[in-house]
N, C-alpha and C positions, 0 to 999 in steps of 0.2 A: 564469400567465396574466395578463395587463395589459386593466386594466378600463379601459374610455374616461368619460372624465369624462360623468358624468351617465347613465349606462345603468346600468340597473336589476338589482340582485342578485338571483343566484337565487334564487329560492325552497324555503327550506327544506322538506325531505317533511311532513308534518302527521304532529303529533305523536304521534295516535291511531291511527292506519297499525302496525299489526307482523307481523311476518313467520310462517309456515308454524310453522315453528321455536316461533318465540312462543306462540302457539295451542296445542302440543301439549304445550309444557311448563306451560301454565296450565291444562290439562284434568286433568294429576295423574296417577296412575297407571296407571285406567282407559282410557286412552288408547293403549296397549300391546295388550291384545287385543283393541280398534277396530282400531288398524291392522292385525292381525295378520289379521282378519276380510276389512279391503281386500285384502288381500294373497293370500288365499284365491280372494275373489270376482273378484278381478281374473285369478289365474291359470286358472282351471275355466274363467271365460267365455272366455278367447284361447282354450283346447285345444280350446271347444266351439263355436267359432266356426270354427275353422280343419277339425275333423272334418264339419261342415256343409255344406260347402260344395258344389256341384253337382259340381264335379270329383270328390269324393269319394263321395260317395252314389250317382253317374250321373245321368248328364245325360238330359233328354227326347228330346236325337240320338240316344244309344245304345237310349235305349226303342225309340224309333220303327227304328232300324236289326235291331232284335232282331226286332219283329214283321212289319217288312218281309221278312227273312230267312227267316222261319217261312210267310209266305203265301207267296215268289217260291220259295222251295229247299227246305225241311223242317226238320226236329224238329236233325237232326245240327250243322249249321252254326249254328244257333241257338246249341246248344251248348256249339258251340268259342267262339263270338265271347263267352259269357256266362263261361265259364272263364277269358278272357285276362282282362276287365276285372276279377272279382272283388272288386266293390262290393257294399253292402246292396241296390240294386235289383235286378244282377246274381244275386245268388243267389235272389234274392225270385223272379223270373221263371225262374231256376235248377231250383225247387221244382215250378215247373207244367211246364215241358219233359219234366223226366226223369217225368213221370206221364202224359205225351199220351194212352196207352193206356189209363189206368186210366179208370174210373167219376166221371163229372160231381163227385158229393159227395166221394169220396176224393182228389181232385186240389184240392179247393178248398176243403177241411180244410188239407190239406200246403201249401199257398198261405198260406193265414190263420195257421197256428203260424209258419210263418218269416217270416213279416212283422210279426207278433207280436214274435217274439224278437231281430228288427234293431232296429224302435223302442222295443224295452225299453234293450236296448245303447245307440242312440243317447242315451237319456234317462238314462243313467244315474248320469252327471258331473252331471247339472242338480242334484242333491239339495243340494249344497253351497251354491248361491246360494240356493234355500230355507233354508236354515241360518243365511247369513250376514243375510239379509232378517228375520230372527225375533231371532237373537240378537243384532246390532248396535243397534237401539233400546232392549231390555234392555241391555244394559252401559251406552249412555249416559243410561239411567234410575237406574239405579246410582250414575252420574257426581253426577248433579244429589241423588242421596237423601244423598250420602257429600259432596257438597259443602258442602249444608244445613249437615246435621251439624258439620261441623270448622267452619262458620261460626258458627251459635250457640251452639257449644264455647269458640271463642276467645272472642266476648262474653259468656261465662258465668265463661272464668277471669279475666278482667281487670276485670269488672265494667265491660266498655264499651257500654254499652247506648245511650249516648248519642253514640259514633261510629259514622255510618253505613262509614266506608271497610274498618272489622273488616265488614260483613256484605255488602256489593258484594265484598270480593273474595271470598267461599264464594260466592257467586250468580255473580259470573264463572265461577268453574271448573266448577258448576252443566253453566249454560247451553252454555259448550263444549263437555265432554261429550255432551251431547244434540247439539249439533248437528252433532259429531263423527261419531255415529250414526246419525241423519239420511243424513248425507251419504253415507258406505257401504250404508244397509239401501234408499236409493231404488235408484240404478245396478243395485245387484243384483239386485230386483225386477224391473225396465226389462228386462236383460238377458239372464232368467229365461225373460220371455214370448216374448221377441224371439226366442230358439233353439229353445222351445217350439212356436212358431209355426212355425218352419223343419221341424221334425220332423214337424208334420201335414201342413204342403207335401209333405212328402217320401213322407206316406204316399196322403193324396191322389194323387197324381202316379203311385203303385207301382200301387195299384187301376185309374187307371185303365189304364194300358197291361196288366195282366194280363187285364184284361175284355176288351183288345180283341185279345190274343193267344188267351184263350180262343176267343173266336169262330172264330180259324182253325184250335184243335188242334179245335175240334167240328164241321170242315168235313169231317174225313175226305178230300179228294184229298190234300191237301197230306202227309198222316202219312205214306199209302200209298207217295208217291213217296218218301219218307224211306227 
């Protein structure tokens, strides 16, 4: 590359600038089942992101077509349409169908256990971002205790008590690790709530279309034409 007289060299990167890479190898060992932690929290959230989804749970169309089906035609068709989709709110409303006949409390026991035991299933994957939100700040608390350590270890064997560069670098690897930890145990938390909060939409959402399906298995014309 040919420089023109008097134009200005690049500017070299600053020198205190280091890489990904860098960081992980000044964190020390502990650093290991940190990532190992991301790598957890990071895969549970895509699975529980992706099983989430309206497409998969059922959508409010399909609600709303279900109890339109039950008011305009009966119990039967209901049925078939709740069979093909075979979603959590699918079956959720599944549970009240095939009970039309029964007793008010006995249909909406069978309603409440299967809606129960969707949202249990949906929740179930979330334990791990609990996991990794609890143990990731311990481990990088660990980081910073074991850093200490080999820090005023090494000023202890050398008798350098009077260089600070032996106790900045244990207080570097310290501090990375914590913030190694940090940085995994927030995301996962975040995460955590954000699916959480998907799965009370979700059960929200199942209440209330069953309440208002209810309303037409307790009209009685609709069953009879069934």
């Amino acid at each position: 590359m040919v420089m023109m007289p008097g134009a200005p060299a690049p500017e070299p990167p600053p020198a205190g600038m280091e890489s990904l890479y860098d960081l992980v190898l000044a964190g020390g060992p502990l650093m290991i089942p940190i990532g190992i932690c991301s790598v957890v929290a990071l895969a549970f959230a895509t699975e529980r992101w992706i099983r989430l989804r309206p497409a998969y749970l059922g959508t409010r169309a399909f609600g709303r077509t279900v109890v339109r089906a039950v008011k305009e035609q009966g119990v039967s068709p209901a049925l078939e349409l709740c069979a093909k989709k075979r979603s959590p709110l699918a079956r959720i409303l599944t549970a009240g169908l095939r009970r039309a006949d029964a007793p008010f409390l006995d249909r909406e026991k069978a309603v409440e256990d299967t809606a129960a035991s969707e949202v249990r299933r949906l929740g179930s994957n979330l334990r791990p971002l609990l996991l990794v939100w609890l143990i990731a700040p311990l481990l990088g608390l660990l980081g910073t205790v074991w850093g200490m350590i080999e820090a005023f270890g090494e000023i202890a064997l050398q008798e350098g008590i009077g260089r600070p560069d032996l106790l900045a670098a244990g207080i570097y690897q310290a501090l990375t690790t914590t913030a190694a930890g940090l940085a995994v145990s927030i995301p996962a938390i975040v995460a955590h709530h954000y699916l959480k909060g998907r799965i009370e939409k979700f059960a929200r959402h199942s209440e209330e279309f069953y309440r208002e399906l209810d309303d037409h298995l307790s009209g009685g014309p609709n069953i009879a034409a069934a």
